[in-house]
N, CA, C and O atoms as a CHARMM CRD file, in Angstrom:
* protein
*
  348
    1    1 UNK  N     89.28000  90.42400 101.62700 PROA 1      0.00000
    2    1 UNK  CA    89.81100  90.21700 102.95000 PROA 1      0.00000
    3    1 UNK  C     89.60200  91.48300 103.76100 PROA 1      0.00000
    4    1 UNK  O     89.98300  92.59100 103.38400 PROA 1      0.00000
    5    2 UNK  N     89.05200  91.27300 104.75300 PROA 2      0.00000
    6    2 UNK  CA    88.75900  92.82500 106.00500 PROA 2      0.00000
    7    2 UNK  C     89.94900  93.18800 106.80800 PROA 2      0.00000
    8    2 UNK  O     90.60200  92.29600 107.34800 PROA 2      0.00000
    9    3 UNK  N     90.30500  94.54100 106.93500 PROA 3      0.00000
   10    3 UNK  CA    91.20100  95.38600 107.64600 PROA 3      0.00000
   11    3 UNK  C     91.59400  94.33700 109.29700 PROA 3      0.00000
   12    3 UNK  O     90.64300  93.74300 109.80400 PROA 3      0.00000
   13    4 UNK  N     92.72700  94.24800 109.83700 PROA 4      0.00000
   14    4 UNK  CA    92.84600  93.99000 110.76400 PROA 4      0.00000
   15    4 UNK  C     94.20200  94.80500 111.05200 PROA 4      0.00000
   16    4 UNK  O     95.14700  95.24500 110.39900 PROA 4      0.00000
   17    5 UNK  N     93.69200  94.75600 112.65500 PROA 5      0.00000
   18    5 UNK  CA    94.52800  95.60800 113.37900 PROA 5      0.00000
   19    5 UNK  C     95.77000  94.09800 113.94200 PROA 5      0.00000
   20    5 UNK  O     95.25900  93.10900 114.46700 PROA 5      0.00000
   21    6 UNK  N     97.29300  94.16000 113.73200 PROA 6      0.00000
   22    6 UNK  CA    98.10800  93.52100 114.09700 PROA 6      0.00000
   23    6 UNK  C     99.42600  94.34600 115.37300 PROA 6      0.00000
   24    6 UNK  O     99.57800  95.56600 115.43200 PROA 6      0.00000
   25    7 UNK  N     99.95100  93.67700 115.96000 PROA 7      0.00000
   26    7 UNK  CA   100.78000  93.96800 116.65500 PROA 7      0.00000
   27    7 UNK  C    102.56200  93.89700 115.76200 PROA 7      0.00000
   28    7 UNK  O    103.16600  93.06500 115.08600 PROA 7      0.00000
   29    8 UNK  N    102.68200  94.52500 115.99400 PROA 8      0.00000
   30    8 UNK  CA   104.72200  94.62800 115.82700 PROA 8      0.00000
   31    8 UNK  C    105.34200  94.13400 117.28300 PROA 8      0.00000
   32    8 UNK  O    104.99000  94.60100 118.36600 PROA 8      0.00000
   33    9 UNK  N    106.20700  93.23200 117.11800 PROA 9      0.00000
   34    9 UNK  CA   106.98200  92.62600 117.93100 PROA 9      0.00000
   35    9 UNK  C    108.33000  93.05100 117.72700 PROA 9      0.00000
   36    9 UNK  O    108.63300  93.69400 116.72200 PROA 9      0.00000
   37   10 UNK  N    109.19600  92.72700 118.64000 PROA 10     0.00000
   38   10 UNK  CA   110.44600  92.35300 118.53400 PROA 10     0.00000
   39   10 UNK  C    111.01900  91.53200 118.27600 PROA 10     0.00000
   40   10 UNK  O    111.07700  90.73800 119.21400 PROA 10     0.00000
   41   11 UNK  N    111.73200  91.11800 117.12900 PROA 11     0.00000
   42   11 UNK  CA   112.80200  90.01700 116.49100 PROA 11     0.00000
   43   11 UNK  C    114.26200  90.04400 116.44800 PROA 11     0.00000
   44   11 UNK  O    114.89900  90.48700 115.49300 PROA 11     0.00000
   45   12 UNK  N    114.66000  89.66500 117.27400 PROA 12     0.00000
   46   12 UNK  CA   116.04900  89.64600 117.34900 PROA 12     0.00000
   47   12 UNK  C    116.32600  91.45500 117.73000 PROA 12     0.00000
   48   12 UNK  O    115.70300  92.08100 118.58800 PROA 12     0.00000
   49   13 UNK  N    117.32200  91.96300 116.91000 PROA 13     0.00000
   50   13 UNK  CA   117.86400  93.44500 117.10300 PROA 13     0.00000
   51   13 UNK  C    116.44700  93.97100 116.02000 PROA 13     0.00000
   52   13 UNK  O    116.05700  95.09500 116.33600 PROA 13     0.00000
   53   14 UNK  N    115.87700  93.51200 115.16600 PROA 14     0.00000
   54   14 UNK  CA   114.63100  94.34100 114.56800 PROA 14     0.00000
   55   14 UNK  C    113.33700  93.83000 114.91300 PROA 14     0.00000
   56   14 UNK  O    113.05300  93.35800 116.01400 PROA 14     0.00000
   57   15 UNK  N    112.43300  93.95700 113.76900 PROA 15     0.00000
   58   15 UNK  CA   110.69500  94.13700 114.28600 PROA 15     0.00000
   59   15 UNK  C    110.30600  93.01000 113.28900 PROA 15     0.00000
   60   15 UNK  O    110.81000  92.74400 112.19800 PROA 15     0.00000
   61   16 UNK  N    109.31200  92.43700 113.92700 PROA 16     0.00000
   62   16 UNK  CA   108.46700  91.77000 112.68700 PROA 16     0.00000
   63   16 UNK  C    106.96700  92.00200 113.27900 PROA 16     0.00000
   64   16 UNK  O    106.60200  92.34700 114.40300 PROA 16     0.00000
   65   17 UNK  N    106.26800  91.69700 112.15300 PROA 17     0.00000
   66   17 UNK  CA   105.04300  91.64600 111.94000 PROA 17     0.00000
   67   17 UNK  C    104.11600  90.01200 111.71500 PROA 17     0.00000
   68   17 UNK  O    103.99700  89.49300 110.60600 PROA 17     0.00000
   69   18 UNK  N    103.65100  89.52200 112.75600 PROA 18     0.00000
   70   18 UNK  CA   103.26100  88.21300 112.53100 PROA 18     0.00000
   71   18 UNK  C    102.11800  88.21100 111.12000 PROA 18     0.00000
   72   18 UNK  O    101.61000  89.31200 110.91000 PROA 18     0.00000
   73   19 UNK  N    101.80000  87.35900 110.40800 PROA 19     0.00000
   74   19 UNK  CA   101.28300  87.14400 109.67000 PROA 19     0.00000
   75   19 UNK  C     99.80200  85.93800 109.62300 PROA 19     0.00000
   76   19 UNK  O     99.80300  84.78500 109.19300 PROA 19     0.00000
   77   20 UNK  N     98.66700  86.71700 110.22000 PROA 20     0.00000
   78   20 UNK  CA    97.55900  85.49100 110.67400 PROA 20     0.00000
   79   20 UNK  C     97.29400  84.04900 109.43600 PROA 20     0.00000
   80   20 UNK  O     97.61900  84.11600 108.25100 PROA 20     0.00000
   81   21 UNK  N     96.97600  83.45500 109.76300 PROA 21     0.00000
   82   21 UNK  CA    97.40500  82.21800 109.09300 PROA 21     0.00000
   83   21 UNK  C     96.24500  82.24500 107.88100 PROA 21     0.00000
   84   21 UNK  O     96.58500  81.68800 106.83700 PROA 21     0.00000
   85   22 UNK  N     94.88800  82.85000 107.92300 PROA 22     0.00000
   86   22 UNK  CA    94.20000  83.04500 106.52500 PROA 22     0.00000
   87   22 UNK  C     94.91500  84.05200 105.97400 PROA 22     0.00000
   88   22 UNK  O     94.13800  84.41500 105.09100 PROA 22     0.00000
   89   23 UNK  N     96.26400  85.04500 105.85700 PROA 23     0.00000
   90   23 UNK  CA    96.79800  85.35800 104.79100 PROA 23     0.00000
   91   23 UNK  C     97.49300  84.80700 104.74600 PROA 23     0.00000
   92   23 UNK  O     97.68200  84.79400 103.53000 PROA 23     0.00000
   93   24 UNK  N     98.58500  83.86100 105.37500 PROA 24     0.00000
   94   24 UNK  CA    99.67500  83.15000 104.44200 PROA 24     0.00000
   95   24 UNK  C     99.06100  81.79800 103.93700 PROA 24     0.00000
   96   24 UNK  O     99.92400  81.11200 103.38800 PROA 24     0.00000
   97   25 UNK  N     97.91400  81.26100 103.96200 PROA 25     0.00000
   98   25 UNK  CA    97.16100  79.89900 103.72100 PROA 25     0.00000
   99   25 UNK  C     96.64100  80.91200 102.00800 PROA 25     0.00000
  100   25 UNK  O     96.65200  80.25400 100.96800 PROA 25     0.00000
  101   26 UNK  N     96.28000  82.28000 101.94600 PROA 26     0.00000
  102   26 UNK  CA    95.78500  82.93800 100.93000 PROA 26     0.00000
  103   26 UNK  C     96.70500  83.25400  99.79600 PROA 26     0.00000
  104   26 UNK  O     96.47200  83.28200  98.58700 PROA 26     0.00000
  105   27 UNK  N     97.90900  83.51000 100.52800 PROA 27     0.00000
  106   27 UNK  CA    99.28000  83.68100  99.20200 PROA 27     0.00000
  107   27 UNK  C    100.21300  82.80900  99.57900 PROA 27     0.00000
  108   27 UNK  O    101.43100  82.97900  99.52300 PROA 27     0.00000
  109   28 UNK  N     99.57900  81.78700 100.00000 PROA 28     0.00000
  110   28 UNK  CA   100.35100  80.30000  99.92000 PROA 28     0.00000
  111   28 UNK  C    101.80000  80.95000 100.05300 PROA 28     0.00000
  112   28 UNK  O    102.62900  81.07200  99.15100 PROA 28     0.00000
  113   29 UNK  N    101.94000  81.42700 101.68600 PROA 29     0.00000
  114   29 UNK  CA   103.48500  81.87200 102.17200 PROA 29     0.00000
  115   29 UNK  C    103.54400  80.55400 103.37000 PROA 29     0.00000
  116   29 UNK  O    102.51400  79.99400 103.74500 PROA 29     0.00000
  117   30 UNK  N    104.71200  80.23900 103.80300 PROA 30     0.00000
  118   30 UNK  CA   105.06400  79.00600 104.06500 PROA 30     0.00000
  119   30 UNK  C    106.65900  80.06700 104.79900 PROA 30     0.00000
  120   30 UNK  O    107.21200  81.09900 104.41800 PROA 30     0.00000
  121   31 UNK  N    106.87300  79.19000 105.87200 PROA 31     0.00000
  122   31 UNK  CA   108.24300  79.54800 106.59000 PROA 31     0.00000
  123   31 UNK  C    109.42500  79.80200 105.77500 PROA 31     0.00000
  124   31 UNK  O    109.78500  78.82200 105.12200 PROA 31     0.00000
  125   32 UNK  N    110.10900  80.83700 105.64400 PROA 32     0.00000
  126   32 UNK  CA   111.24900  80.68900 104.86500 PROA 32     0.00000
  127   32 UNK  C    110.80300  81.10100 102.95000 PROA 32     0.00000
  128   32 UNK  O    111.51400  81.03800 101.94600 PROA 32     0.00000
  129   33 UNK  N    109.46400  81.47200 103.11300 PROA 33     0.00000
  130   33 UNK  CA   109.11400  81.87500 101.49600 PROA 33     0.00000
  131   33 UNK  C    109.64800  83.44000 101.47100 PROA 33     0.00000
  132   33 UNK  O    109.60300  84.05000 102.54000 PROA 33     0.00000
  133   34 UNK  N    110.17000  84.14200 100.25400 PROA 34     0.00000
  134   34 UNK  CA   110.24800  85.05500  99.80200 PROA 34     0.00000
  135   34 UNK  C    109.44600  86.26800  99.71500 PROA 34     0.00000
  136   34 UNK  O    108.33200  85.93500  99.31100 PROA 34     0.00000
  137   35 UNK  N    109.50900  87.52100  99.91200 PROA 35     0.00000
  138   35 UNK  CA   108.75400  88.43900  99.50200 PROA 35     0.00000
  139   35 UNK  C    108.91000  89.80000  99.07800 PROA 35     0.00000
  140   35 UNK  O    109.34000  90.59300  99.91600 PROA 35     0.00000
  141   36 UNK  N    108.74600  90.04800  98.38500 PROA 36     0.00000
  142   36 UNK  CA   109.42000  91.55100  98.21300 PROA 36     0.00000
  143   36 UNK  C    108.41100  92.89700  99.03600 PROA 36     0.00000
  144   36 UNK  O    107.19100  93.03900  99.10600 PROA 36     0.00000
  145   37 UNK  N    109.64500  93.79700  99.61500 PROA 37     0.00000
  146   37 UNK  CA   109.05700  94.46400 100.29200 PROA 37     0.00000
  147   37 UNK  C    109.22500  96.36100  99.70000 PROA 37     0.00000
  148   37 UNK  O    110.25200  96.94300  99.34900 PROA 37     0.00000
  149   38 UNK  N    107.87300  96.86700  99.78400 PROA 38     0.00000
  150   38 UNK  CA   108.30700  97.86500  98.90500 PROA 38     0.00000
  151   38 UNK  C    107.48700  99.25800 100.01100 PROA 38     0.00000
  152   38 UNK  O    106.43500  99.08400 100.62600 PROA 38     0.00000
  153   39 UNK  N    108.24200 100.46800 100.01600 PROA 39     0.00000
  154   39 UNK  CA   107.70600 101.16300 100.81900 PROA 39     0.00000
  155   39 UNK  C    107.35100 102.44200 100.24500 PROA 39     0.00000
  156   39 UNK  O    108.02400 102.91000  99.32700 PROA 39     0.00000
  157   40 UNK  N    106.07600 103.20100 100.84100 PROA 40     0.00000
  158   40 UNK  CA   105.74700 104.47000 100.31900 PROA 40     0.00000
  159   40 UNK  C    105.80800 104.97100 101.62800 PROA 40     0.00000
  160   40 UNK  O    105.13300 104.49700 102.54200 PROA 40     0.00000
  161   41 UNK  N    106.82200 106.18900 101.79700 PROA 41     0.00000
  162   41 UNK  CA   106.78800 107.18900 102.74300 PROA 41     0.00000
  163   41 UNK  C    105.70000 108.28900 103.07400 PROA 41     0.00000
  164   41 UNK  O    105.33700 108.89000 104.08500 PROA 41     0.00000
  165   42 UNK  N    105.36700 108.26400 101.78900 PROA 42     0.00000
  166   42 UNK  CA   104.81200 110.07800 102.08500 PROA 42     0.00000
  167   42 UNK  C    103.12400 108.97100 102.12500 PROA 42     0.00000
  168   42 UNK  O    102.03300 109.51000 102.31300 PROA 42     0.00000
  169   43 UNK  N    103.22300 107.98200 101.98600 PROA 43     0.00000
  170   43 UNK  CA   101.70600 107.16100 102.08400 PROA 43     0.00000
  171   43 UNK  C    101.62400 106.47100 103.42400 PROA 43     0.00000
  172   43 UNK  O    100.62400 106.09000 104.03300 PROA 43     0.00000
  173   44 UNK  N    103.01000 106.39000 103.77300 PROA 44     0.00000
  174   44 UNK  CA   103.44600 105.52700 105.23100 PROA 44     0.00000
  175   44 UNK  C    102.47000 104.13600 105.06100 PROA 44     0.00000
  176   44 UNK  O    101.80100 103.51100 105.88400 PROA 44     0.00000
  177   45 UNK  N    102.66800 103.98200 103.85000 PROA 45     0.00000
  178   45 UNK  CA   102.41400 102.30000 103.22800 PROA 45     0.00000
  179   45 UNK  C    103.73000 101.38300 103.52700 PROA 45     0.00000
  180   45 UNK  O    104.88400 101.72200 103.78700 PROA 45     0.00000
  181   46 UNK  N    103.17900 100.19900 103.40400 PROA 46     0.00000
  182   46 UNK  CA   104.26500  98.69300 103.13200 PROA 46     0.00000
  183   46 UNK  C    103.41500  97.85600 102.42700 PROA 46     0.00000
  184   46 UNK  O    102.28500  97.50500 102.76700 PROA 46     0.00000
  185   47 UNK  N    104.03200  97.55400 101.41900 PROA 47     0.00000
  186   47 UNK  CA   103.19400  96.64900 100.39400 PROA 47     0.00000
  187   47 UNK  C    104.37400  95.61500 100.64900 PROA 47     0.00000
  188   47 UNK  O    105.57100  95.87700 100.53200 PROA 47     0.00000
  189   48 UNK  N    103.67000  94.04800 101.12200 PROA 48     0.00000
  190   48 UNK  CA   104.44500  92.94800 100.73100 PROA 48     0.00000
  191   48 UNK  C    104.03000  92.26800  99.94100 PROA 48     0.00000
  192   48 UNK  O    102.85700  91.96200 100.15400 PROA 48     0.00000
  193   49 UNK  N    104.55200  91.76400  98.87800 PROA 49     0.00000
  194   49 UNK  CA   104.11900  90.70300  97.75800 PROA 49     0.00000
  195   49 UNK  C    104.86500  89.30400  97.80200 PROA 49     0.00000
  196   49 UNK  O    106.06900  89.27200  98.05600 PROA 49     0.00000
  197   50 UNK  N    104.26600  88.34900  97.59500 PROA 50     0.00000
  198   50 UNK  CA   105.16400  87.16000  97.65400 PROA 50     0.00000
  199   50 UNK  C    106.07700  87.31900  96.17600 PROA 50     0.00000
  200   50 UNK  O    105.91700  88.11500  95.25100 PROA 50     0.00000
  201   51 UNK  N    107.10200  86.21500  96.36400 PROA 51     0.00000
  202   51 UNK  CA   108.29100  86.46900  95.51300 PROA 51     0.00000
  203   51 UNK  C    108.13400  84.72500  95.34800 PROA 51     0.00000
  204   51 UNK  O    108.15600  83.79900  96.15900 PROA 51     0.00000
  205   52 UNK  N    107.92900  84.83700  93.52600 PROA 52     0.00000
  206   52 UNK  CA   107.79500  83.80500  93.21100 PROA 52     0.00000
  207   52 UNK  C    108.32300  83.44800  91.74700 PROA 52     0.00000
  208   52 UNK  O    108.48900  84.55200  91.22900 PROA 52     0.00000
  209   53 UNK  N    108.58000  82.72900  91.06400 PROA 53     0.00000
  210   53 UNK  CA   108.52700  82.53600  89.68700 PROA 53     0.00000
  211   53 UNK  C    108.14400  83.41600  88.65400 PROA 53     0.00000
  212   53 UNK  O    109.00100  83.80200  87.85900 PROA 53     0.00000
  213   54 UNK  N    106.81600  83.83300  88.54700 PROA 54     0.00000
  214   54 UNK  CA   106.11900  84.30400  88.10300 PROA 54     0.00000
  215   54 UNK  C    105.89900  86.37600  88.21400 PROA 54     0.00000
  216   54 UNK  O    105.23200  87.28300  87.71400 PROA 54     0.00000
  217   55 UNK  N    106.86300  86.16800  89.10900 PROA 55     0.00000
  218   55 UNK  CA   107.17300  87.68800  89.40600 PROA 55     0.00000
  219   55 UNK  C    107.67000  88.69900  88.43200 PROA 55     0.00000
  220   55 UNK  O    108.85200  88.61100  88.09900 PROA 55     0.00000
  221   56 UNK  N    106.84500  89.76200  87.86700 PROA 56     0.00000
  222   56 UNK  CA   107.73900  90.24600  86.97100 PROA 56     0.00000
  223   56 UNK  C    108.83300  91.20400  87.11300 PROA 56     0.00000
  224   56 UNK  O    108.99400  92.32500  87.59600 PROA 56     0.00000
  225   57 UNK  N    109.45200  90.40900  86.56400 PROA 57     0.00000
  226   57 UNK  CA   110.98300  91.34200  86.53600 PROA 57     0.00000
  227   57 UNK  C    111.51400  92.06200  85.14600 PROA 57     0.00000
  228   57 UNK  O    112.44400  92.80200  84.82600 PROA 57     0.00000
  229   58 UNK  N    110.37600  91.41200  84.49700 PROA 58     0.00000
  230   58 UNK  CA   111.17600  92.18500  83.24300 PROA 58     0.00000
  231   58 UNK  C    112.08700  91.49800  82.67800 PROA 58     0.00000
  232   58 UNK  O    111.88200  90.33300  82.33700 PROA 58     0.00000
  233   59 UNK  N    113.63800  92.32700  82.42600 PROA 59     0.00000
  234   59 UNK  CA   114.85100  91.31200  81.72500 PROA 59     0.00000
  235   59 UNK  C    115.55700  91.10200  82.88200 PROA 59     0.00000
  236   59 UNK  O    116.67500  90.60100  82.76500 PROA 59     0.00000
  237   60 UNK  N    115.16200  91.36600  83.93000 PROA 60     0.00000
  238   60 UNK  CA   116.46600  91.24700  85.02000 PROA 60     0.00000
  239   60 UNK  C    116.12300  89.74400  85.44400 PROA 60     0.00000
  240   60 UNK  O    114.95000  89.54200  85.75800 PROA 60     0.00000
  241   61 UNK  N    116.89300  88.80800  85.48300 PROA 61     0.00000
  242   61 UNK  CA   116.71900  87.55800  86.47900 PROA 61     0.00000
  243   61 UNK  C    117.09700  87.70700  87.83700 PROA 61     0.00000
  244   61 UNK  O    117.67900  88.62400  88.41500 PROA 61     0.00000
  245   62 UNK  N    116.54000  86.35400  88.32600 PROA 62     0.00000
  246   62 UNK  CA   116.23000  86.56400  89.74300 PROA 62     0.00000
  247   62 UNK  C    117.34000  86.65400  90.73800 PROA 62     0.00000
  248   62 UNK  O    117.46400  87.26600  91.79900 PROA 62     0.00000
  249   63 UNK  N    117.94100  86.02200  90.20300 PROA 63     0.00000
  250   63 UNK  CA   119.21500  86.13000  90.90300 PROA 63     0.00000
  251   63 UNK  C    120.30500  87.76900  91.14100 PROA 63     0.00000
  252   63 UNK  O    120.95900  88.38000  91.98600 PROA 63     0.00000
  253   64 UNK  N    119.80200  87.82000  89.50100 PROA 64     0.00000
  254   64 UNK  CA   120.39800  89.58300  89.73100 PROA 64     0.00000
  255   64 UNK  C    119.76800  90.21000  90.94600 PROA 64     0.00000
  256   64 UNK  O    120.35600  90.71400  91.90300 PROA 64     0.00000
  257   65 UNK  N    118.70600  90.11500  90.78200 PROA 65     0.00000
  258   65 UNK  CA   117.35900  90.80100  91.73200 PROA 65     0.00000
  259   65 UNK  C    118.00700  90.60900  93.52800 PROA 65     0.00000
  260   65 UNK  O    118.25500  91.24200  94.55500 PROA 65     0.00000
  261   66 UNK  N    118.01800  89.56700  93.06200 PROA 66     0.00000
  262   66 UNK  CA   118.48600  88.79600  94.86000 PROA 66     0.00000
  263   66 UNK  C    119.69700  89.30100  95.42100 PROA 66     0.00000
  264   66 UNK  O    119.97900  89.22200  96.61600 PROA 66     0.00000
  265   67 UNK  N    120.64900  89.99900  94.23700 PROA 67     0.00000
  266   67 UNK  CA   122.14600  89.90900  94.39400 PROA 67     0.00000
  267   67 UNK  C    121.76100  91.97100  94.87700 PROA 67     0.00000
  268   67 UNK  O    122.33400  92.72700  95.66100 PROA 67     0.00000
  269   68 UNK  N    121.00700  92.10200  94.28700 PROA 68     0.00000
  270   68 UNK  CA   120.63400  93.88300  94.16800 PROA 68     0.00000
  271   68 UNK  C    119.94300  94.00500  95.94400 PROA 68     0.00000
  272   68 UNK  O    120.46900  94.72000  96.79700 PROA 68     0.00000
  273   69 UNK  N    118.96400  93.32800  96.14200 PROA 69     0.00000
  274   69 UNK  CA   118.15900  93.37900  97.61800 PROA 69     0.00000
  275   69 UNK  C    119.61400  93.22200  98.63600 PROA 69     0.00000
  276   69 UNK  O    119.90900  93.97600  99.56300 PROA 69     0.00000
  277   70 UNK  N    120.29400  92.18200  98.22200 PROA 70     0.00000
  278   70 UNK  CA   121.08400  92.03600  99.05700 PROA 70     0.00000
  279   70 UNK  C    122.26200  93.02700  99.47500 PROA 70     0.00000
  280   70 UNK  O    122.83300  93.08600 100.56400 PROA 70     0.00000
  281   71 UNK  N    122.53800  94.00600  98.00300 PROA 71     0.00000
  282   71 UNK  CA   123.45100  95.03400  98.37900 PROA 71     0.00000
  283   71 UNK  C    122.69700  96.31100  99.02800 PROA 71     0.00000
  284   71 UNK  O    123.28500  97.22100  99.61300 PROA 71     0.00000
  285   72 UNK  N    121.61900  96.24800  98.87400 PROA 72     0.00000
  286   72 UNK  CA   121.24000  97.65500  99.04700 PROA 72     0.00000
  287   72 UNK  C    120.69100  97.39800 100.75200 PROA 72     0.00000
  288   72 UNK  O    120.63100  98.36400 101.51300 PROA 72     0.00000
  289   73 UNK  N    120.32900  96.05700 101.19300 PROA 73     0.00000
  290   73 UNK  CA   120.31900  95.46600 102.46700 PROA 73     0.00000
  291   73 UNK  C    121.77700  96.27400 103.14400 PROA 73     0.00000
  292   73 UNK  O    121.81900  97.30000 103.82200 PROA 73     0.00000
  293   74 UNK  N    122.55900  95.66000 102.82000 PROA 74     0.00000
  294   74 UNK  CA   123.91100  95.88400 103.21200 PROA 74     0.00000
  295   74 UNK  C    124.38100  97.18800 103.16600 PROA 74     0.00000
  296   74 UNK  O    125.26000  97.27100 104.02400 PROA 74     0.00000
  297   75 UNK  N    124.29200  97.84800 102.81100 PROA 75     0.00000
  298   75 UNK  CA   124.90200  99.61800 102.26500 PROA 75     0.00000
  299   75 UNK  C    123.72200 100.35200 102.48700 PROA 75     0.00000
  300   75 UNK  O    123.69700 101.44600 101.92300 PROA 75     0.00000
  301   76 UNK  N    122.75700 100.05100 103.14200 PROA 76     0.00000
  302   76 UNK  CA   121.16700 100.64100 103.38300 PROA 76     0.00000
  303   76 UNK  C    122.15700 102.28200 103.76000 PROA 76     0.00000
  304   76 UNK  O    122.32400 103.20500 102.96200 PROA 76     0.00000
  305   77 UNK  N    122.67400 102.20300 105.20500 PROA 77     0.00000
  306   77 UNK  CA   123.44000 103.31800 105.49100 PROA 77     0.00000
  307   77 UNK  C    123.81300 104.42400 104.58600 PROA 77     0.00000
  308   77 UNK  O    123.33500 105.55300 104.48000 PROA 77     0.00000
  309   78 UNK  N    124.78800 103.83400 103.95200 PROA 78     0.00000
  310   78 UNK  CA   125.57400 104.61400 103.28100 PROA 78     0.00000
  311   78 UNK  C    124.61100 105.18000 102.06100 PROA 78     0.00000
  312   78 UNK  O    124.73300 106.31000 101.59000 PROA 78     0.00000
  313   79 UNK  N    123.93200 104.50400 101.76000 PROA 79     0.00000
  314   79 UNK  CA   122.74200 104.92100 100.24300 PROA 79     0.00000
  315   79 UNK  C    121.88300 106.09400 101.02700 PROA 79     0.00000
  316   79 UNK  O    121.30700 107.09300 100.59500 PROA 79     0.00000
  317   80 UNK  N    121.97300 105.77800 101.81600 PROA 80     0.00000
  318   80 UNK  CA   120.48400 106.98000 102.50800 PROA 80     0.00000
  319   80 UNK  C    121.24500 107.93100 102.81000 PROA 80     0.00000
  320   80 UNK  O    120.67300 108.89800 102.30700 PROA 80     0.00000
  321   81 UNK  N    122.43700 108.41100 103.45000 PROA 81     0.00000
  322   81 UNK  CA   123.60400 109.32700 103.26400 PROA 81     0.00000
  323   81 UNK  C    123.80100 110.23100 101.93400 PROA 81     0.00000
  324   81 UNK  O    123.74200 111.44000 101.71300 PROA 81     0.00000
  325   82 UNK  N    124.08500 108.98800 101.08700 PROA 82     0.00000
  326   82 UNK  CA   124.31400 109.90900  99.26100 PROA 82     0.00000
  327   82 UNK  C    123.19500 110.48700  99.01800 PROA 82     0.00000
  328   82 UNK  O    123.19700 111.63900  98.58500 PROA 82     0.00000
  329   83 UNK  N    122.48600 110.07500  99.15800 PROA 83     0.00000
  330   83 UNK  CA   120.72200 110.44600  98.82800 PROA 83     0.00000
  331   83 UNK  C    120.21500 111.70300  99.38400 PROA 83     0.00000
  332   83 UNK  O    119.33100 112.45300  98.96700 PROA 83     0.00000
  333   84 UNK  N    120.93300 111.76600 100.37000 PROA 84     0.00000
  334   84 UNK  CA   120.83700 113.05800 101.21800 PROA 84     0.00000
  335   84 UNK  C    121.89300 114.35000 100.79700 PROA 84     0.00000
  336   84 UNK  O    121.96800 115.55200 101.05200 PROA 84     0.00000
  337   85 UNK  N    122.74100 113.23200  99.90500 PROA 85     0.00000
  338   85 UNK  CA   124.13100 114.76800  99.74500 PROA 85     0.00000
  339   85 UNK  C    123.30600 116.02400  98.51100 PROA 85     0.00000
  340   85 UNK  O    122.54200 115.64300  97.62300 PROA 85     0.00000
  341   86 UNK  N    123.62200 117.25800  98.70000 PROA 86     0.00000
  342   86 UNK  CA   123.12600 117.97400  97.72900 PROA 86     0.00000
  343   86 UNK  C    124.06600 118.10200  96.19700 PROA 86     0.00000
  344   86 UNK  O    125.27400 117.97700  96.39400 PROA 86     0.00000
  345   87 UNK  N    123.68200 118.32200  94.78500 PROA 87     0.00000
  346   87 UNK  CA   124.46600 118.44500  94.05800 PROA 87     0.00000
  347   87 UNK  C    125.41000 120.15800  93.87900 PROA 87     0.00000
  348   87 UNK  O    126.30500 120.28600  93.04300 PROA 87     0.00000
């Protein structure tokens, strides 16, 4: 698949990134599908992967997984705070 240049929009109070329809027709993403989103700073990367069945997790199930995105969603704040405290 060749490099393309995309636009960032505004969504609601955050940003999204539209997704041209030969990559979600390519990782068979569909409205409302899953994805895990993973970031490299010092690469100023975003890797999205679809989130599927087949995803490895290792021993953790998915639900743990879902229950973990969702706290660290939520407490994003406060984690990036501790992270910052010195020992």
């Amino acid at each position: 698949m060749e490099t393309m240049i995309q636009r960032i929009i505004k969504a609601g109070k955050g940003l999204a990134l539209p997704l041209p329809e030969d990559i979600t027709e390519a990782l068979q993403l569909t409205e409302g599908s899953e994805v895990t989103v993973r970031v490299d700073p010092e690469k100023k990367q975003i890797l999205i992967q679809p989130l599927d069945q087949s995803t490895d997790l290792g021993d953790i199930n998915l639900e743990f997984a879902e229950q973990v995105t969702t706290f660290i969603r939520d407490y994003k704040p406060a984690l990036d705070k501790l992270s910052k405290l010195e020992d």
